[in-house]
C-alpha positions as CSV (number, residue, x, y, z in Angstrom):
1,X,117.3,114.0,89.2
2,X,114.9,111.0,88.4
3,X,116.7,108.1,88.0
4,X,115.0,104.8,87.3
5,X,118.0,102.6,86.5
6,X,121.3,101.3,88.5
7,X,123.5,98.6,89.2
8,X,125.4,97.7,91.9
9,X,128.0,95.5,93.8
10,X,127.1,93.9,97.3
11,X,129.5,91.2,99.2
12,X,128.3,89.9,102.6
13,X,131.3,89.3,104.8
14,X,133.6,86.6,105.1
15,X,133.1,84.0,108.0
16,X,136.1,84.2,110.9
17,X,138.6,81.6,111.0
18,X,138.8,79.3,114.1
19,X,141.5,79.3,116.9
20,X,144.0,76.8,117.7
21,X,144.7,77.6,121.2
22,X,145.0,75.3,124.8
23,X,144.2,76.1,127.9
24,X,147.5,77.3,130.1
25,X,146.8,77.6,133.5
26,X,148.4,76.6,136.7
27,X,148.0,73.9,138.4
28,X,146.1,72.7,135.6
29,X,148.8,70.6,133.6
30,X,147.1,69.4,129.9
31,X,144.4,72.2,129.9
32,X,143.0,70.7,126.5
33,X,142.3,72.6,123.4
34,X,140.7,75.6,123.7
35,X,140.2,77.6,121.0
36,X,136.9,79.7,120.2
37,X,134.9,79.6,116.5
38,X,135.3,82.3,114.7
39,X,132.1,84.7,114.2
40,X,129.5,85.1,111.2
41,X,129.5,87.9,108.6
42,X,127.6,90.5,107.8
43,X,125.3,89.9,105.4
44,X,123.6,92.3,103.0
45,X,119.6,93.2,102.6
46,X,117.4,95.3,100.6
47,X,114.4,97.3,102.6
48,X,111.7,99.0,100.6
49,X,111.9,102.4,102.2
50,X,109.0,105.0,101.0
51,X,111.3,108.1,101.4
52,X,112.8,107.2,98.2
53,X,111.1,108.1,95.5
54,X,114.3,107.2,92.7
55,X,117.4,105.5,92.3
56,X,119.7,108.5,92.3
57,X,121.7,107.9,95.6
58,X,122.7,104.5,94.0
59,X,124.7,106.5,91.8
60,X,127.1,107.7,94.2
61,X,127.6,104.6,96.1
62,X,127.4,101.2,94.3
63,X,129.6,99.4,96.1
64,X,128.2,97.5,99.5
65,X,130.0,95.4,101.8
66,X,128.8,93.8,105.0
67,X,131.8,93.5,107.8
68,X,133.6,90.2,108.2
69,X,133.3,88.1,111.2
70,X,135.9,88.6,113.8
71,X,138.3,85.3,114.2
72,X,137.8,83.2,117.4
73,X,140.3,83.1,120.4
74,X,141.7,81.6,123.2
75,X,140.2,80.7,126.1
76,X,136.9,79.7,123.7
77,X,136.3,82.8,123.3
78,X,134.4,83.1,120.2
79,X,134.7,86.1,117.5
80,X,132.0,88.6,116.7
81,X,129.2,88.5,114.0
82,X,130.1,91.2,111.2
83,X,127.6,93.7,111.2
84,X,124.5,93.6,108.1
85,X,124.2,96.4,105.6
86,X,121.0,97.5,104.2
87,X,120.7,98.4,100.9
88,X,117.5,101.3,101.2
89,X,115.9,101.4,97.6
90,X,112.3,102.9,96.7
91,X,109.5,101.1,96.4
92,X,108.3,99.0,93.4
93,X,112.3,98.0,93.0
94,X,112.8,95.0,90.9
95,X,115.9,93.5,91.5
96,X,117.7,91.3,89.0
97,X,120.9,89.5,89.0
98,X,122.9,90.9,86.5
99,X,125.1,87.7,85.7
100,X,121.9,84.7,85.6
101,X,118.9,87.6,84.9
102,X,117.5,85.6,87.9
103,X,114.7,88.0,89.5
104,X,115.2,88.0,93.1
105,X,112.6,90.3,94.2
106,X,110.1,92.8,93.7
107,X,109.3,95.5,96.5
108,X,105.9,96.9,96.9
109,X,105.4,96.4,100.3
110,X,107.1,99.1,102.9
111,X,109.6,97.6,104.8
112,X,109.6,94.8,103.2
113,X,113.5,92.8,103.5
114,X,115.1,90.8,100.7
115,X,118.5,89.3,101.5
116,X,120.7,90.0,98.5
117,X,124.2,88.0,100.1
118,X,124.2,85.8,102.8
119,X,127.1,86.3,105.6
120,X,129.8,83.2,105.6
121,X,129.6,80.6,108.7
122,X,132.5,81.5,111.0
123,X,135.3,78.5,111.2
124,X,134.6,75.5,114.4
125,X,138.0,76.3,116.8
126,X,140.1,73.2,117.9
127,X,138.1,72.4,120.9
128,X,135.5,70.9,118.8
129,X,138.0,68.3,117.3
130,X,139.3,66.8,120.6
131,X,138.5,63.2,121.5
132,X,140.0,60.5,123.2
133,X,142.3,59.3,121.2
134,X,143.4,62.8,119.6
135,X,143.5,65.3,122.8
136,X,145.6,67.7,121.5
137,X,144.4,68.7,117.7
138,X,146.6,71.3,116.2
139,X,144.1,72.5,113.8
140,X,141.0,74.3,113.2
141,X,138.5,75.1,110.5
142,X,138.8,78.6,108.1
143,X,135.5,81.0,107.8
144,X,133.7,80.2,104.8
145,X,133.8,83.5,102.4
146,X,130.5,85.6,102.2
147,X,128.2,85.6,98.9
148,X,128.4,87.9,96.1
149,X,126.4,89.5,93.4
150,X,126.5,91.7,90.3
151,X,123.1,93.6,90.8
152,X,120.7,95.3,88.5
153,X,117.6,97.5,89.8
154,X,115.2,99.1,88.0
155,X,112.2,101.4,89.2
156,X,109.1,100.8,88.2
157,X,106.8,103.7,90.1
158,X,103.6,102.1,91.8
159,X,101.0,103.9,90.7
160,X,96.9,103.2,90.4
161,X,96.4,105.1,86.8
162,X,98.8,106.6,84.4
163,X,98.0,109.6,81.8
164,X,99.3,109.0,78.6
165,X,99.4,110.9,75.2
166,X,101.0,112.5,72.5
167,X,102.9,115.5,73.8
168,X,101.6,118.9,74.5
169,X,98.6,117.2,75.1
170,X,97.7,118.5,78.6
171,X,99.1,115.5,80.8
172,X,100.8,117.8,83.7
173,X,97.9,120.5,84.0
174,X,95.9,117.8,84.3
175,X,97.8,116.2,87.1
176,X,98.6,119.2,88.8
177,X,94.8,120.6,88.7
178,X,93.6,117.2,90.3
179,X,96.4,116.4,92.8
180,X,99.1,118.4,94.7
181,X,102.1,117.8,92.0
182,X,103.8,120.9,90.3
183,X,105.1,119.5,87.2
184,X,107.1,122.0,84.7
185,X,104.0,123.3,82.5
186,X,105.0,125.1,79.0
187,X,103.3,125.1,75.7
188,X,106.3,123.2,73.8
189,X,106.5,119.5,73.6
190,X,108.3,117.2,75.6
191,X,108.2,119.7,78.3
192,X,107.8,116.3,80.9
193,X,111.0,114.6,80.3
194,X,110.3,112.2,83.8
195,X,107.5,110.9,85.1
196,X,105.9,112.4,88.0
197,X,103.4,111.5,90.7
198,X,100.0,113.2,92.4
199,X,97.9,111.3,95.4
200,X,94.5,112.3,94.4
201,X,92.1,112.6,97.5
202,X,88.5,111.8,96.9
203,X,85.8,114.2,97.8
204,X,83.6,112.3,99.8
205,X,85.8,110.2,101.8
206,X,89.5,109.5,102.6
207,X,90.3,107.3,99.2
208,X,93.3,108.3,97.6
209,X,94.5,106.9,94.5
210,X,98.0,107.6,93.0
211,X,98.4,108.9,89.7
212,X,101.2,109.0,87.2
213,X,102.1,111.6,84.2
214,X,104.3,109.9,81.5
215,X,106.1,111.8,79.2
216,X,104.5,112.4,75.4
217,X,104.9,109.5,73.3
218,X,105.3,110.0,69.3
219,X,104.9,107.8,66.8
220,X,108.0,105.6,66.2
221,X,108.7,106.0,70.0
222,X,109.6,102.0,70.0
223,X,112.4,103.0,67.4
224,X,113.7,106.1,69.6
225,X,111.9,108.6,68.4
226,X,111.8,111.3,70.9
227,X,112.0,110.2,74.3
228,X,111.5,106.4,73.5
229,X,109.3,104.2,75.3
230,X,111.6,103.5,78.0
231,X,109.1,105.3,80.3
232,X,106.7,103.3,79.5
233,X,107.5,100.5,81.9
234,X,106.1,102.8,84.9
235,X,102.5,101.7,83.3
236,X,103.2,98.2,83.5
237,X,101.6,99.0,87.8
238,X,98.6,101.0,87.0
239,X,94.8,99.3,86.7
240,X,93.8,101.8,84.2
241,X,95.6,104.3,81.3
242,X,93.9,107.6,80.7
243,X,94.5,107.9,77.2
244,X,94.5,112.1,77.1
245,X,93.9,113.6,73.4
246,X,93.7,117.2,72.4
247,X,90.4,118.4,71.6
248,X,92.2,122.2,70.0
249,X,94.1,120.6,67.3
250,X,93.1,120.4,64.1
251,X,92.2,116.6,61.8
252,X,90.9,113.7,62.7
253,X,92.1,112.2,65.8
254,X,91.4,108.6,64.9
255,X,95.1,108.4,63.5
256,X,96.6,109.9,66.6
257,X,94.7,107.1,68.9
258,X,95.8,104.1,66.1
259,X,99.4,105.5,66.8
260,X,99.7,105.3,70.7
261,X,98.0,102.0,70.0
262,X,100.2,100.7,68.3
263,X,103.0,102.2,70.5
264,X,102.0,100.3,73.6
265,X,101.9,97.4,71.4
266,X,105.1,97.6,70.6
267,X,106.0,97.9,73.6
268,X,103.9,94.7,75.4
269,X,100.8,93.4,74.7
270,X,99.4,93.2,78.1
271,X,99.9,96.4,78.9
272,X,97.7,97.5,75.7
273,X,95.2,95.7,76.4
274,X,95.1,97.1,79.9
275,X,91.6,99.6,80.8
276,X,91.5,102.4,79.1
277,X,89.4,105.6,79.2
278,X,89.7,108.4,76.5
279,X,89.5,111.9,77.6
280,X,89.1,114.7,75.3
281,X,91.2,117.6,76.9
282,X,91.5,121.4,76.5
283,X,87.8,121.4,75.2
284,X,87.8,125.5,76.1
285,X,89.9,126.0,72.7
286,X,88.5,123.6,70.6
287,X,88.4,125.4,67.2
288,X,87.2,122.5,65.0
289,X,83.8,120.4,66.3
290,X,84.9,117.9,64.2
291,X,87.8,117.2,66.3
292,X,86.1,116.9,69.3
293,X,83.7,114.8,67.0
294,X,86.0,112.5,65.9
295,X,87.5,111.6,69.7
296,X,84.0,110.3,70.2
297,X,83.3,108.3,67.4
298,X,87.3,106.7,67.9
299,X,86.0,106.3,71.9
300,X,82.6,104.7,70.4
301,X,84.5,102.6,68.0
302,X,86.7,100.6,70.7
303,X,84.1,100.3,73.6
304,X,86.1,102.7,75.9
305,X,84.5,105.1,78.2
306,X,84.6,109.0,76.8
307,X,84.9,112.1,79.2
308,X,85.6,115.7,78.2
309,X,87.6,118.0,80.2
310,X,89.5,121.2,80.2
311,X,92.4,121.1,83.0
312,X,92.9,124.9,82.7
313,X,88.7,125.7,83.8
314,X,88.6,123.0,85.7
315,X,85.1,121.6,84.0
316,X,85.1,117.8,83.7
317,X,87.3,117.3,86.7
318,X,85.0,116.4,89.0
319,X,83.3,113.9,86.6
320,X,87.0,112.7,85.7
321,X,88.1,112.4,89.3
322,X,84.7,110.3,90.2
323,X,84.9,108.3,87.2
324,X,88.9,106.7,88.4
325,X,87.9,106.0,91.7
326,X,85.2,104.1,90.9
327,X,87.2,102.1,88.3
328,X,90.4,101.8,90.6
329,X,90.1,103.0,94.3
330,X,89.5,101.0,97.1
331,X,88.4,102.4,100.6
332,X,90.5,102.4,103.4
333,X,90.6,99.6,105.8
334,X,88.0,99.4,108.1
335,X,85.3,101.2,106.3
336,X,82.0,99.1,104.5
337,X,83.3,98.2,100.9
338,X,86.8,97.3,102.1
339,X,89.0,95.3,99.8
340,X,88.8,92.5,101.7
341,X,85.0,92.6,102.5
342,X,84.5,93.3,98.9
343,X,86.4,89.8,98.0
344,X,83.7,87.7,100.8
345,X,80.6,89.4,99.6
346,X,81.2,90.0,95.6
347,X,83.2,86.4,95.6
348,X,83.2,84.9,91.6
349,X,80.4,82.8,90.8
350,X,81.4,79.5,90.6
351,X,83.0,80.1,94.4
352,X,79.3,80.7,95.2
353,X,78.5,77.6,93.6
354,X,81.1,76.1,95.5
355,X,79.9,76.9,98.9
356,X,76.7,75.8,98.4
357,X,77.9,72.7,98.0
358,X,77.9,70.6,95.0
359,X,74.8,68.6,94.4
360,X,76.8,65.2,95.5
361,X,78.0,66.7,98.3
362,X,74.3,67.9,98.9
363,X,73.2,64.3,98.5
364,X,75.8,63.2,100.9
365,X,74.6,66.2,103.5
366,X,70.9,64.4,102.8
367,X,72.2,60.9,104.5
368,X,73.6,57.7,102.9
369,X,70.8,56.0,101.1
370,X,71.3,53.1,103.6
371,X,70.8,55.6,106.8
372,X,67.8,56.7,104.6
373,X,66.3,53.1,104.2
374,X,67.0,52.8,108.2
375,X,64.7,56.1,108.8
376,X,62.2,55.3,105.9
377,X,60.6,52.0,105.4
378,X,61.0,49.7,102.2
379,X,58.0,50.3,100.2
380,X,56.9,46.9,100.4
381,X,56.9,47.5,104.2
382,X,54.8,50.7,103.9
383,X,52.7,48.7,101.7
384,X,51.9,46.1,104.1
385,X,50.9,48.3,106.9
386,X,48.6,50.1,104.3
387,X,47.0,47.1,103.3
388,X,43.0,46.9,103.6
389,X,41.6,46.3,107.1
390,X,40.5,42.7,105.5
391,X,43.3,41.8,104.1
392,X,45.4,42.9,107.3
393,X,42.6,40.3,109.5
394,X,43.2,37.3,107.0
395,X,47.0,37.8,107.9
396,X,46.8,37.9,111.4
397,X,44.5,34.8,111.6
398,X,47.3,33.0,110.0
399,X,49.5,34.2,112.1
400,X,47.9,32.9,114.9
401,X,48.0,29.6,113.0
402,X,51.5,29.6,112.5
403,X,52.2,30.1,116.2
404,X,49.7,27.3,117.2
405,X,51.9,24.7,114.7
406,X,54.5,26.3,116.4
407,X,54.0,25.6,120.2
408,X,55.4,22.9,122.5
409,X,54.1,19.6,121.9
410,X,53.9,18.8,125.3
411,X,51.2,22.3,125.4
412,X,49.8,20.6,122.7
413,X,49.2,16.9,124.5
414,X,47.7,19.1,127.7
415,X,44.9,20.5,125.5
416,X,44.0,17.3,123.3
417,X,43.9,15.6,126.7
418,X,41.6,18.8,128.4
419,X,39.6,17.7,124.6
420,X,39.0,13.9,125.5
């Protein structure tokens, strides 16, 4: 049974008391306090485990209590820490608290812990309130009590695309000729009453994407109308919706897209404006060309991508198949195009602006304009030792000048004496 809903009790266990013992030994008159703290409790967690695929063993046990700690003793002898309890729950849980609506986590990773009560402290024994002038205290400190919570959970299946349609529109032949899953197949409506998942393996390489078959929406779903859109909140995960539409009925189908529209749209916004591919399906029994037609032209009309298909001959498959990998699949880790590599090599513009620097820090990267001046002359200076070879003799004569008016006078009185 495919349960997607639950709530449960947890209550980490209570902290031991302390001990108010002394030490009685002999030969040793006024041992002294001695009483040991009392141990931690247990608290609770939740572990994303990804052998559970639903909520359904949540319905036989909600009720989860970690052990309490065991009280300290004599002879400091302090008491045990309570065991932990895990709490195993599929992944992409969200946990809620039922009492706040505080979300305390979201599990998508496997393994991944969340603790859901903390364990109380364990109470300090009397030997920790001995001092001088009080040797003999005659009193210790109680464990403190162990959190508890009032827990909603609700599944929402991890999945990379989700089919979605009107019912009896193909949605579990499809998933079943593309992936391993054996969903009930029938020609009646509302045959799928749960959603079911396939891993799709590629055909040239070991991508796999996960792929989810929601049962048929109607029109005034969002009002209750048939199965509701309560199982609409598995598509809030996926990266793309393959919007399936049969191609054997009869009128045109541009009402039947406006409908499932507007259903998603009642039932959030984000998710309708998620990507979106339109795929005619059983296109071996079409009996009206203008059915088929008219698919197109409401494909051509929103700017979504258009494939035809027909599950039960298998032609369009292979087109399909390529066509969600290269919208949603990533290749595994440590193969060329990986995730990651992708992200360094196909990084958004304006990063790429970024790391080539911005032109001031380019500017700085050139030198300081006063380091420049230091490593490139003043003009003026560049002029001067440009200057014509005339020009440049004039100035060194008076130079020369200069220096003579310049010189020691007795140098001076030596040479007009030499003169006389």
């Amino acid at each position: 049974m495919f349960i997607d809903t639950a709530e449960i009790h947890v209550k980490a266990g209570d902290g031991g008391n302390g001990c108010i013992a002394f030490r009685r030994e002999k030969f040793v008159p006024r041992g002294g306090p001695s009483g040991g703290d009392g141990g931690h409790g247990g608290s609770v967690w939740a572990v994303a485990d990804p052998a559970y695929n639903t909520l359904y063993h949540l319905r036989h046990q909600n009720q989860y209590r970690a052990e309490r700690g065991e009280h300290g003793m004599g002879s400091n002898r302090h008491g045990k820490t309570g065991a932990d309890v895990e709490v195993r729950l599929p992944l992409g849980s969200v946990i809620v608290d039922a009492d706040s609506g505080e979300k305390l986590a979201d599990l998508v990773t496997s393994g991944e812990r969340v603790l859901l009560a903390k364990g109380g402290n364990g109470g300090w024994g009397n030997q920790h309130f001995a001092t001088p002038t009080r040797q003999a205290p005659r009193f210790a400190k109680p464990g403190l009590p162990g959190g508890e919570r009032q827990l909603a959970i609700e599944l929402k299946l991890l999945a990379d695309v989700a089919i979605i349609g009107f019912p009896n529109a193909g949605k579990s032949t499809l998933i079943s000729a593309i992936s391993a899953a054996k969903p009930k197949i029938a020609d009646y409506p509302f045959t799928t009453l749960i959603p079911h998942l396939g891993v799709v393996t590629s055909l040239h390489d070991r991508r796999t994407l996960v792929v989810a078959d929601i049962p048929g929406l109607i029109e005034g779903a969002h009002r209750g109308a048939g199965l509701g859109i309560r199982f609409l909140k598995h598509v809030e995960r996926c990266r793309l919706l393959c919007h399936l539409v049969d191609a054997s009925g009869d009128g045109d189908a541009e009402r039947d897209v406006a409908a499932l529209e507007a259903e998603l749209s009642q039932f959030s916004p984000e998710v309708a404006r998620r990507p979106r591919v339109v795929v005619a399906s059983k296109c071996d029994a079409v009996s009206d060309p203008d059915r088929l037609a008219s698919i197109r032209r409401a494909a051509a009309r929103r700017g979504l991508p258009f494939l035809e298909i027909s599950a039960a001959t298998g032609a369009g498959l292979k087109e399909l198949v390529g066509f969600l990998f290269h919208e949603v699949a990533v290749p595994p880790a440590g193969q060329p195009g990986h995730r990651e590599e992708q992200s360094e090599s196909a990084r958004h513009p304006e990063e790429q602006h970024e790391s080539t620097g911005r032109p001031e820090e380019q500017h700085e990267s050139a030198g300081h304009p006063e380091e420049q001046h230091e490593s490139a002359r003043h003009p003026e200076e560049q002029h001067e030792s440009a200057r014509h070879p005339e020009e440049q003799r004039e100035s060194a004569s008076r130079s020369e000048e200069q220096h003579e008016s310049t010189r020691h006078p007795e140098e001076r009185s030596d040479e007009g004496s030499r003169t006389r």
